[in-house]
TIRODO-70680 format. One record per atom (N, C-alpha, C): residue number from 1; residue in three letters; atom name; x, y, z. Coordinates in steps of 0.2 Angstrom, whole numbers, plus 5000, padded with zeros to 4 digits. Layout:
N
+-----+------+------+------+------+------+
| seq | type | atom |    x |    y |    z |
+-----+------+------+------+------+------+
| NUM |  ALA |   CA |    X |    Y |    Z |
...
+-----+------+------+------+------+------+
This chain:
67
+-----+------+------+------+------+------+
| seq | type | atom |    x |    y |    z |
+-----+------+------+------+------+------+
|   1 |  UNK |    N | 5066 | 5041 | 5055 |
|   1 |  UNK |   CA | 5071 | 5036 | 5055 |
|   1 |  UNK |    C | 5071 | 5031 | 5061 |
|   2 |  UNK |    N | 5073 | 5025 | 5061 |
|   2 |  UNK |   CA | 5069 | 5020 | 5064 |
|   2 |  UNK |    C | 5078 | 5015 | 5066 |
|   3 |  UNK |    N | 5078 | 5017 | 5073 |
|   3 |  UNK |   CA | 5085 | 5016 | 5075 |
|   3 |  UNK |    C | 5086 | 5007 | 5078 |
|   4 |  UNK |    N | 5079 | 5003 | 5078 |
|   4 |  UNK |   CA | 5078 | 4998 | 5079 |
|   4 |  UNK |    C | 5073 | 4997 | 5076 |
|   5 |  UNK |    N | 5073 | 4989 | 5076 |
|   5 |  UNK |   CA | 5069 | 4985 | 5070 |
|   5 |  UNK |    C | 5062 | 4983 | 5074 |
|   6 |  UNK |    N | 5062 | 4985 | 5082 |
|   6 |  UNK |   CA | 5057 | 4984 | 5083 |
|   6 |  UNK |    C | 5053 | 4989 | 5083 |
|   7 |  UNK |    N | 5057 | 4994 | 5082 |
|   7 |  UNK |   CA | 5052 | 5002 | 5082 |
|   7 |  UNK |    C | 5048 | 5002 | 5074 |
|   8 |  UNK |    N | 5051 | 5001 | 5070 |
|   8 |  UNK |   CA | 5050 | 4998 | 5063 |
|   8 |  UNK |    C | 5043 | 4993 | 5060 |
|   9 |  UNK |    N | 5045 | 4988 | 5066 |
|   9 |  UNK |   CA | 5037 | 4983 | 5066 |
|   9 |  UNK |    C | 5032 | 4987 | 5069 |
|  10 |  UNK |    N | 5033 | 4990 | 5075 |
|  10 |  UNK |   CA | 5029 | 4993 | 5077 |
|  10 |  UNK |    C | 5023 | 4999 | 5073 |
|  11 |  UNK |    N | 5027 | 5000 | 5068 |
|  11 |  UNK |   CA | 5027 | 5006 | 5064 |
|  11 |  UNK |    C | 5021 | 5003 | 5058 |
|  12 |  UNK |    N | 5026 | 4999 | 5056 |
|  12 |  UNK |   CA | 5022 | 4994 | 5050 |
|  12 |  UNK |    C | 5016 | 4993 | 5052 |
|  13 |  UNK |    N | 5015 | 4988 | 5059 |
|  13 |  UNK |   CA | 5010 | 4987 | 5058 |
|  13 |  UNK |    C | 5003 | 4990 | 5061 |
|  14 |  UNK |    N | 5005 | 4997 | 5063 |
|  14 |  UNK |   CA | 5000 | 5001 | 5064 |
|  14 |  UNK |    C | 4998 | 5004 | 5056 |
|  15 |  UNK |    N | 5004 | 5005 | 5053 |
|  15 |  UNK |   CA | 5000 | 5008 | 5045 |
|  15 |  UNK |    C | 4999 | 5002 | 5043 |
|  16 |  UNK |    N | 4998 | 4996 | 5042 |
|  16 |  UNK |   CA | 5000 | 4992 | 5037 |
|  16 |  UNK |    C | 4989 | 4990 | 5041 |
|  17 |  UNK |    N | 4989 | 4989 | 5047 |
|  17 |  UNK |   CA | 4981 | 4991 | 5051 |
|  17 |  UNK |    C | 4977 | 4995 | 5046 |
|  18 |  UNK |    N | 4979 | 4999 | 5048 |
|  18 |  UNK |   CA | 4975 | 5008 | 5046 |
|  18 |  UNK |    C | 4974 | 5008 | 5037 |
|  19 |  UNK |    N | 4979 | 5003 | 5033 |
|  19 |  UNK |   CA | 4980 | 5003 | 5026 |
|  19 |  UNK |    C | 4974 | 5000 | 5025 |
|  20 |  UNK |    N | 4973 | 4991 | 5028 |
|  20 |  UNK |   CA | 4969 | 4986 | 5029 |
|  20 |  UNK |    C | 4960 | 4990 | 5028 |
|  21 |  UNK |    N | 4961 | 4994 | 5035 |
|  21 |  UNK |   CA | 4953 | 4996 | 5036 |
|  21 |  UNK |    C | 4952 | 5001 | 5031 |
|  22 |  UNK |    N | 4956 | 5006 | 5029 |
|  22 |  UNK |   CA | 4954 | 5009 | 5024 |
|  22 |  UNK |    C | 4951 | 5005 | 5015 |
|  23 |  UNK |    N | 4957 | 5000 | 5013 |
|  23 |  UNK |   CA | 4955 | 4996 | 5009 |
|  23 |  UNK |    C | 4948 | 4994 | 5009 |
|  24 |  UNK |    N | 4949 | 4990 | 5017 |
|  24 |  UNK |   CA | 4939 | 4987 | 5015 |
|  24 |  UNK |    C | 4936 | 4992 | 5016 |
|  25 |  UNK |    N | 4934 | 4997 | 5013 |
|  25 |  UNK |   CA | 4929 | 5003 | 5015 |
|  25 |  UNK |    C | 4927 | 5003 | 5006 |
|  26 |  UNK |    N | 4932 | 4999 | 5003 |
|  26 |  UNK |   CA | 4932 | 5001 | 4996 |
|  26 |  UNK |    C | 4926 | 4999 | 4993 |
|  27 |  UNK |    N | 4924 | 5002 | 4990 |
|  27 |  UNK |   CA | 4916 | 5000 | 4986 |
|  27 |  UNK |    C | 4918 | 4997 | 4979 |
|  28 |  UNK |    N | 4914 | 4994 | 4974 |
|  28 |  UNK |   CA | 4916 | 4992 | 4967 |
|  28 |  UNK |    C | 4914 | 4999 | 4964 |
|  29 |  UNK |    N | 4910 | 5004 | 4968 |
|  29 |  UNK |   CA | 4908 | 5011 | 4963 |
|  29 |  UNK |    C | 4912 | 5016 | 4963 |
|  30 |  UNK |    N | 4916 | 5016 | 4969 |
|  30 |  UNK |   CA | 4922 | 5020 | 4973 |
|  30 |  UNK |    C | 4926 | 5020 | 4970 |
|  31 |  UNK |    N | 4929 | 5015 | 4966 |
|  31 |  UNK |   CA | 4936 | 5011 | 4965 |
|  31 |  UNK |    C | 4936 | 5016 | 4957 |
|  32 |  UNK |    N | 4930 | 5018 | 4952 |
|  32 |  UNK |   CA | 4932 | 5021 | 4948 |
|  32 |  UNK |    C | 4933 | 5028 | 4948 |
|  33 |  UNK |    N | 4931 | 5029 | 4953 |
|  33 |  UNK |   CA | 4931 | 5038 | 4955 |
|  33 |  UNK |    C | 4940 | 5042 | 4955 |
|  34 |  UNK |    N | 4939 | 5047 | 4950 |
|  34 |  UNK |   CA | 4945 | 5049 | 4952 |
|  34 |  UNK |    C | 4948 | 5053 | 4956 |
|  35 |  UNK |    N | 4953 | 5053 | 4958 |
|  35 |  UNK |   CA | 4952 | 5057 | 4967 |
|  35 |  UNK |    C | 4953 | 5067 | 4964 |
|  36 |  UNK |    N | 4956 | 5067 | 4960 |
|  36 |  UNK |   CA | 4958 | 5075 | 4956 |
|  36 |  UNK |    C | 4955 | 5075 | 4947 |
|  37 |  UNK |    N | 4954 | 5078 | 4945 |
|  37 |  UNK |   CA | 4950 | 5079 | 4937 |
|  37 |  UNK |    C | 4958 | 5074 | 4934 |
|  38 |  UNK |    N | 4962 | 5075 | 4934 |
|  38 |  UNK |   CA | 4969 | 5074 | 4930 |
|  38 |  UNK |    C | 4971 | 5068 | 4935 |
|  39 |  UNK |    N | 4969 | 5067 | 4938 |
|  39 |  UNK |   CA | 4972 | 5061 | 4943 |
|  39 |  UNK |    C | 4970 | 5054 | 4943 |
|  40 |  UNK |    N | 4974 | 5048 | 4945 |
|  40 |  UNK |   CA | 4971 | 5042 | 4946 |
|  40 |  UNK |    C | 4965 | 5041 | 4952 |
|  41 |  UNK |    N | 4962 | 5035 | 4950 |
|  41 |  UNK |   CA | 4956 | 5032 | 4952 |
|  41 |  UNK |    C | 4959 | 5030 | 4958 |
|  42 |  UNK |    N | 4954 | 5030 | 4964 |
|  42 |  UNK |   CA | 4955 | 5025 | 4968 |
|  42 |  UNK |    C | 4957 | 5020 | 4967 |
|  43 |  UNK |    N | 4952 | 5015 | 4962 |
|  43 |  UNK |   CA | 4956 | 5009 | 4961 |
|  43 |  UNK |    C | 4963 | 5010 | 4959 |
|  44 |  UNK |    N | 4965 | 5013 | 4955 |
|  44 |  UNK |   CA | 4973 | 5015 | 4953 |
|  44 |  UNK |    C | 4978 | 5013 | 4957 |
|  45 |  UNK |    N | 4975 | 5018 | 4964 |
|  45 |  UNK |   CA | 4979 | 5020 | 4968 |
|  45 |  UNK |    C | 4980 | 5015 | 4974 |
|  46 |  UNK |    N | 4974 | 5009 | 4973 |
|  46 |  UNK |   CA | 4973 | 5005 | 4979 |
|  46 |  UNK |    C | 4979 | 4998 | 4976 |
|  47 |  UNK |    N | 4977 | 4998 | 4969 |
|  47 |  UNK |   CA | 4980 | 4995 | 4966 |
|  47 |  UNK |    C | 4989 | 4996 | 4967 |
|  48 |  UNK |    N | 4991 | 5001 | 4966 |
|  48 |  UNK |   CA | 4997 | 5005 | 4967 |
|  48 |  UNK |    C | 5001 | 5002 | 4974 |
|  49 |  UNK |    N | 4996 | 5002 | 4979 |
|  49 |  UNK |   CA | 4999 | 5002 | 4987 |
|  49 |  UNK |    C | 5002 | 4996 | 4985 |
|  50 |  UNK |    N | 4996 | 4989 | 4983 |
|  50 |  UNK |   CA | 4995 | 4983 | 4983 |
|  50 |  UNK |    C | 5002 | 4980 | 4979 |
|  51 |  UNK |    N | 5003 | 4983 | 4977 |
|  51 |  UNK |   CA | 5006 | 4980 | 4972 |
|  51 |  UNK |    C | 5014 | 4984 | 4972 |
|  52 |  UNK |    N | 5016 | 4989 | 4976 |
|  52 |  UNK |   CA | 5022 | 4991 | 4977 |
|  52 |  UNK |    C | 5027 | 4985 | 4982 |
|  53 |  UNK |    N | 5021 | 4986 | 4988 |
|  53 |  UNK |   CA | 5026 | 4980 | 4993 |
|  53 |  UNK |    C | 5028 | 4975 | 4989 |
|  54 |  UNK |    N | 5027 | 4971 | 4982 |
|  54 |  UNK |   CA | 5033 | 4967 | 4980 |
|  54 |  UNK |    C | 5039 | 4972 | 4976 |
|  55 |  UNK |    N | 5037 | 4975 | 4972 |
|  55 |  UNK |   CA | 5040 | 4980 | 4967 |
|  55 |  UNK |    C | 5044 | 4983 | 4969 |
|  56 |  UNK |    N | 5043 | 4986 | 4976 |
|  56 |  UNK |   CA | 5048 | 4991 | 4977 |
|  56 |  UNK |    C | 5056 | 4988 | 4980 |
|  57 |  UNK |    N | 5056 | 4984 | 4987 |
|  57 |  UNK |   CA | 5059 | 4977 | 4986 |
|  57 |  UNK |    C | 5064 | 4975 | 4978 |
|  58 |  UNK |    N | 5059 | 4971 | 4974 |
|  58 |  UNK |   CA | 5062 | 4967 | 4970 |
|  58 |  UNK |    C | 5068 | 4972 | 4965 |
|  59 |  UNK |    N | 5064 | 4978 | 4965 |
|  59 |  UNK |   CA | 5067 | 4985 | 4961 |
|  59 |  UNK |    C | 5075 | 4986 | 4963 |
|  60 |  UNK |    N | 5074 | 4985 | 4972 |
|  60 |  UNK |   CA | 5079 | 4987 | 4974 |
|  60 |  UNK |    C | 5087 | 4979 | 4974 |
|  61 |  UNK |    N | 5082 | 4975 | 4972 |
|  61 |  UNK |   CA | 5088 | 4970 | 4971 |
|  61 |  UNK |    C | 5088 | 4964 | 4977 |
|  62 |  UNK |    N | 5082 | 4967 | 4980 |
|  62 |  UNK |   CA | 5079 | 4962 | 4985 |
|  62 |  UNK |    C | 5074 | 4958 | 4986 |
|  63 |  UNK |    N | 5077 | 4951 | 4987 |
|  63 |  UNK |   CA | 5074 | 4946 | 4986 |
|  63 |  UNK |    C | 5065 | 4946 | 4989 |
|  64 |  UNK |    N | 5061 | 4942 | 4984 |
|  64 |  UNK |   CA | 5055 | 4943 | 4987 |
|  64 |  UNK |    C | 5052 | 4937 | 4984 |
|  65 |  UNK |    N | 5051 | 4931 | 4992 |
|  65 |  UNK |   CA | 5046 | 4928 | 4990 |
|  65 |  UNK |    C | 5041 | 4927 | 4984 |
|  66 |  UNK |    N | 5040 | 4920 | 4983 |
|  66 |  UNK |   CA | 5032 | 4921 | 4981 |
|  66 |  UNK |    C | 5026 | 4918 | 4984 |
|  67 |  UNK |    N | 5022 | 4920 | 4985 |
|  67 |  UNK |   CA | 5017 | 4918 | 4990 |
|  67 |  UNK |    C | 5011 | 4917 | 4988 |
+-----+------+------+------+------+------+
């Protein structure tokens, strides 16, 4: 739980880093690989991350740019 907003940024942007570097590691061969036999692809899941930060937001009733 995050009792300041600066504690919050600080937080973001060390995972929001660590998301970044991981993402560029991504291959075009990698991307169709599934991570478990029943499970999504890499790409699914990269797709997933990518595309929450507007979703989750707008889901909740919260205004979201468009950029």
């Amino acid at each position: 739980m995050f009792r300041y907003i600066d504690d919050f940024l600080d937080d973001w942007e060390q995972e929001s880093a660590g998301t970044l570097k991981l993402m560029n590691c991504l291959t075009d061969v990698c991307l169709s690989r599934n991570v478990t036999p029943e499970g999504r692809t890499l790409g699914d899941i990269a797709w997933h991350i990518a595309f929450s930060l507007a979703e989750m937001p707008s889901t909740a009733g919260l205004p979201v740019p468009n950029s």
